[in-house]
VEXDREN-2710 file (C-alpha; in Angstrom, 1 decimal):
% VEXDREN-2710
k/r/px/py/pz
1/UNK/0.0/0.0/0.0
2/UNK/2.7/2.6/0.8
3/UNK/4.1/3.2/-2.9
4/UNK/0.4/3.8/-3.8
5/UNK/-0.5/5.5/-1.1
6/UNK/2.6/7.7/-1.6
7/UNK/1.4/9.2/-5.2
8/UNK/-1.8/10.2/-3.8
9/UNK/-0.5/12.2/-0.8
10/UNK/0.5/15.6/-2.6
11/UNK/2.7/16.5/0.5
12/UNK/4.0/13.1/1.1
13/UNK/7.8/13.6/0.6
14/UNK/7.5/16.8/2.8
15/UNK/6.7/14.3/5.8
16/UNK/9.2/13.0/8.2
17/UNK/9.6/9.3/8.7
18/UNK/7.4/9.1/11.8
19/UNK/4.4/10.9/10.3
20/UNK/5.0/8.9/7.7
21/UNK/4.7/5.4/9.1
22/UNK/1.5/7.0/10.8
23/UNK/0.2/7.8/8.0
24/UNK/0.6/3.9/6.7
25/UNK/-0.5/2.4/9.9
26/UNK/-3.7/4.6/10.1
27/UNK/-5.0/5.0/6.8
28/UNK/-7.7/2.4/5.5
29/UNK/-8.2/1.4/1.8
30/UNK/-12.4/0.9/1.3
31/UNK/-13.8/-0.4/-1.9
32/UNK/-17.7/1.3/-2.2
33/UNK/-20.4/0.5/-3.8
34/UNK/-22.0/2.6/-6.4
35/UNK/-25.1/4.3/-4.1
36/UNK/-23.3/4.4/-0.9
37/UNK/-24.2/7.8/0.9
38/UNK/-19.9/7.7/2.7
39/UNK/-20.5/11.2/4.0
40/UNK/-24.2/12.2/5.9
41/UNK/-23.2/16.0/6.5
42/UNK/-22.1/17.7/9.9
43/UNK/-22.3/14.6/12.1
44/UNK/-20.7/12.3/9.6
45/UNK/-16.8/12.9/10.3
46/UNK/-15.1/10.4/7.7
47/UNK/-11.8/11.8/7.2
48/UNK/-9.5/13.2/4.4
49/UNK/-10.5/10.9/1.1
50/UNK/-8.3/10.6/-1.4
51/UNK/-9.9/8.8/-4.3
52/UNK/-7.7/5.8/-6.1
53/UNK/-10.4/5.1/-8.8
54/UNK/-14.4/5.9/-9.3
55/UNK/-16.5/8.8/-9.0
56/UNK/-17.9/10.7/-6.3
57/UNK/-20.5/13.6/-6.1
58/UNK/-20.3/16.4/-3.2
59/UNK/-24.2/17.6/-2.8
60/UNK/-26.1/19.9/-0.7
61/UNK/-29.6/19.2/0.6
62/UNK/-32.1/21.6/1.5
63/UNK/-34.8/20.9/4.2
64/UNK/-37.4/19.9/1.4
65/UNK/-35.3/17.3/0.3
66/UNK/-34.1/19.1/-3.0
67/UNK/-30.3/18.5/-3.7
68/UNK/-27.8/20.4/-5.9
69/UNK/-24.3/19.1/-7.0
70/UNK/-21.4/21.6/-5.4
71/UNK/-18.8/19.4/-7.4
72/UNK/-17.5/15.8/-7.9
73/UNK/-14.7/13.6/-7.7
74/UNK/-12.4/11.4/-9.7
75/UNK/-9.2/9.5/-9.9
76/UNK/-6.7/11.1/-7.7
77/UNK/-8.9/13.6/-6.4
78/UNK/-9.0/14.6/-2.9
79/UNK/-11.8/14.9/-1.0
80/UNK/-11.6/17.4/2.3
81/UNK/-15.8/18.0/3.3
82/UNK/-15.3/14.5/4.7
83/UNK/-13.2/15.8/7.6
84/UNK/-14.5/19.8/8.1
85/UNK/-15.7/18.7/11.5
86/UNK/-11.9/19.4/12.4
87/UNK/-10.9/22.0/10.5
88/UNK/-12.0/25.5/11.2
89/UNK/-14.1/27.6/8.8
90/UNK/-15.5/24.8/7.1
91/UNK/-18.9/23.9/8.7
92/UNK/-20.7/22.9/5.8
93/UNK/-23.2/20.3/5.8
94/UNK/-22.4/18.6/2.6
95/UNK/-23.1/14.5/1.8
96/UNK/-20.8/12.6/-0.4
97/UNK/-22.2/9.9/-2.3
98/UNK/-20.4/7.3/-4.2
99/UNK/-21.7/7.9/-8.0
100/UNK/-19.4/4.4/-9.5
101/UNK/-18.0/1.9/-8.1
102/UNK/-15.5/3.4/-6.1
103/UNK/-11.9/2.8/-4.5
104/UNK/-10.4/5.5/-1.9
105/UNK/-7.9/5.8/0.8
106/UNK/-9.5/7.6/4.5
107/UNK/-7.2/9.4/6.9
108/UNK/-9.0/8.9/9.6
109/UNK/-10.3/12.8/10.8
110/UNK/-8.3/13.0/14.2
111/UNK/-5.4/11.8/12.6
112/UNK/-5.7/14.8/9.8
113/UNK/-6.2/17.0/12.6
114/UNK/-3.0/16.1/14.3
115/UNK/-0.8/16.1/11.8
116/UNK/-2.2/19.4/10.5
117/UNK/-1.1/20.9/13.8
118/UNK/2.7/19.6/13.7
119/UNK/3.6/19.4/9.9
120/UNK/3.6/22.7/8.2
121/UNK/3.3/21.1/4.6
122/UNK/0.2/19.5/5.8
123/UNK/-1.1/22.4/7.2
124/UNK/-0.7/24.2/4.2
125/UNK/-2.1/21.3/2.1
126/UNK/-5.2/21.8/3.8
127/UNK/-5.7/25.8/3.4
128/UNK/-5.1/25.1/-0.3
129/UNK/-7.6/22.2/0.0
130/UNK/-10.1/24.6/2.0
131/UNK/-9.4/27.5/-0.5
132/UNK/-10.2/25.0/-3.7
133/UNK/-13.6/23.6/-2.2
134/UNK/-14.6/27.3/-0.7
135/UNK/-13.9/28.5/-4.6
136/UNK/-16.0/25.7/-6.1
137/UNK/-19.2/27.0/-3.4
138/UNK/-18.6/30.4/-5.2
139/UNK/-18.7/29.0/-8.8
140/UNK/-21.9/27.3/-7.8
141/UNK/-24.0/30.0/-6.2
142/UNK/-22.8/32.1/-9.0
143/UNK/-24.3/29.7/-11.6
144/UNK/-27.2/29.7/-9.8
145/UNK/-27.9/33.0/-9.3
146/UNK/-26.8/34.9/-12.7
147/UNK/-26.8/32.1/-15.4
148/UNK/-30.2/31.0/-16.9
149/UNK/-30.8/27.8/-16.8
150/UNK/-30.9/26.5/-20.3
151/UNK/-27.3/27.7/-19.6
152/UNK/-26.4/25.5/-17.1
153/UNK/-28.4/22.4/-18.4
154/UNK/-26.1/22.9/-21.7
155/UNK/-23.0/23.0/-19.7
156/UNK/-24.1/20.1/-17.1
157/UNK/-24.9/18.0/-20.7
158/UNK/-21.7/18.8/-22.2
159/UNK/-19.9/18.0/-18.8
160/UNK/-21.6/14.8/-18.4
161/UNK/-20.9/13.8/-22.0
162/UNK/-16.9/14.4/-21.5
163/UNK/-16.9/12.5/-18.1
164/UNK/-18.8/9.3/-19.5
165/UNK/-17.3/9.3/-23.2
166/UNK/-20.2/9.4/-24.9
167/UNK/-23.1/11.0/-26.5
168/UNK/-26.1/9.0/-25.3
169/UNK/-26.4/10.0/-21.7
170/UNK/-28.0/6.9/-19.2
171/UNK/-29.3/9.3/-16.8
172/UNK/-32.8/10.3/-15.9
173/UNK/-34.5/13.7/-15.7
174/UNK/-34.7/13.2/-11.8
175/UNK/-30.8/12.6/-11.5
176/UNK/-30.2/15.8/-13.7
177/UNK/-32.8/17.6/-11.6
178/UNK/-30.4/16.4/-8.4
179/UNK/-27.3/17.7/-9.5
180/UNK/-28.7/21.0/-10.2
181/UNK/-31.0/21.8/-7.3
182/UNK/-34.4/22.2/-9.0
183/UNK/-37.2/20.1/-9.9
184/UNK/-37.8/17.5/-12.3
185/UNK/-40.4/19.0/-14.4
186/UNK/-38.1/21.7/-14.6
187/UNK/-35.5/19.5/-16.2
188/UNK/-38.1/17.8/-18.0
189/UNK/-39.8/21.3/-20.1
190/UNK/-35.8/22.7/-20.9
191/UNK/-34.9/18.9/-22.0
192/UNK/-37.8/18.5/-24.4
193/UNK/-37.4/22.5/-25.8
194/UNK/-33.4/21.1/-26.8
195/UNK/-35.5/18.5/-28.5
196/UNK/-37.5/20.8/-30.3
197/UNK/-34.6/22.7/-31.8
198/UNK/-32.7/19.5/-32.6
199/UNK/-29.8/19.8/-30.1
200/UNK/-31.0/16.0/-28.3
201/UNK/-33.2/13.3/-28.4
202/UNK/-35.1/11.6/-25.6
203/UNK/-35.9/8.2/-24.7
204/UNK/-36.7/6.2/-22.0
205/UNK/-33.7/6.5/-19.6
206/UNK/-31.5/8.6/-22.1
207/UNK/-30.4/11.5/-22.9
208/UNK/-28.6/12.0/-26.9
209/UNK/-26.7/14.8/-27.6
210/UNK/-27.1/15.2/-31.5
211/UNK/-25.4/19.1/-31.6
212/UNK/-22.5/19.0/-29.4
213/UNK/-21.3/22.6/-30.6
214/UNK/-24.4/24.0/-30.4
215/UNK/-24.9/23.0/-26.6
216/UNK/-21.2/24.0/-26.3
217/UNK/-22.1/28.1/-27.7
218/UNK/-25.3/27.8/-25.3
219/UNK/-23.5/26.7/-22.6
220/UNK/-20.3/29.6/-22.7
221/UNK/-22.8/31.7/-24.0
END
């Protein structure tokens, strides 16, 4: 485990030997299922993640139940939500959920609190970590609250296509509605308008994109 371990931990080299054999000895390797809510917001407290291979989607969820996608995760990604009960300035009451089948190293919270305190590098891995996930918050609210949202359907489409490598999207309206915090009939009017001018097509289950570039000019548009 250590050599793999090793090229996942940006700071690792910066460590001295003792952190590091805590580091070894500490640190479990989980394989999750596709599904599996591994982060229930401010009472959950996981740990650092660091994700080997899979996918994994950060969410918010309001008290009606509606949920909107702050950001996700992929190979070599690192996950920090998962441990803000330890860290200050970072109370937010996200859930993690495991969108593939997904494998990921956990340092357990208390021990990312520790060495935070005595290893500089560390410490410093974890403002840049803070800064990252407080920038992608911005990005989100300011989608949300300036771009319309044909907009952001276009770009979560054309993001979706790149991350699955492929044009016929196996997701449903409800899942689409999820990642963006609004409802499904929502999803469901915009989807069927790109139908309209030719951009997709919609079946049971699927989304295709038939006009790539022209979802691409709506989407920086």
């Amino acid at each position: 485990m250590d050599s793999d371990f090793a090229s996942y931990f940006a700071v690792w080299d910066q460590l001295t030997p003792s952190q590091k054999e805590h580091l070894l000895q500490t640190t479990v390797f989980q394989q999750v299922k596709k599904g599996t809510i591994l982060h229930g917001g401010q009472e959950d407290c996981l740990g650092l993640i660091l994700v080997c291979r899979g996918q994994l989607r950060a969410y918010l969820l309001s008290e009606e139940g509606r949920e909107v996608t702050i950001c996700r995760f992929f190979d070599r990604d690192v996950c920090l939500f998962t441990a803000a009960c330890v860290l200050p300035n970072m109370m937010f009451d996200v859930f993690i959920e495991a969108e593939k089948d997904t494998e990921l190293w956990v340092v357990p919270a208390c021990l990312f609190q520790n060495l935070s305190q005595e290893s500089l590098p560390i410490a410093n891995y974890s403002r840049d970590l803070i800064t990252h996930h407080f920038s992608q918050l911005m990005w989100l609210m300011e989608q949300i609250m300036w771009k319309s949202f044909d907009k952001r359907l276009a770009k979560f489409l054309v993001e979706e296509s790149a991350v699955e490598n492929t044009h016929a999207l196996k997701i449903t309206h409800e899942k689409i509605a999820n990642h963006m915090g609004t409802a499904r009939e929502v999803v469901t009017r915009m989807l069927r308008y790109f139908q309209e001018e030719g951009m997709l097509r919609l079946t049971r289950g699927t989304v295709e994109l038939l006009d790539l570039p022209r979802l691409k000019r709506l989407a920086n548009g």
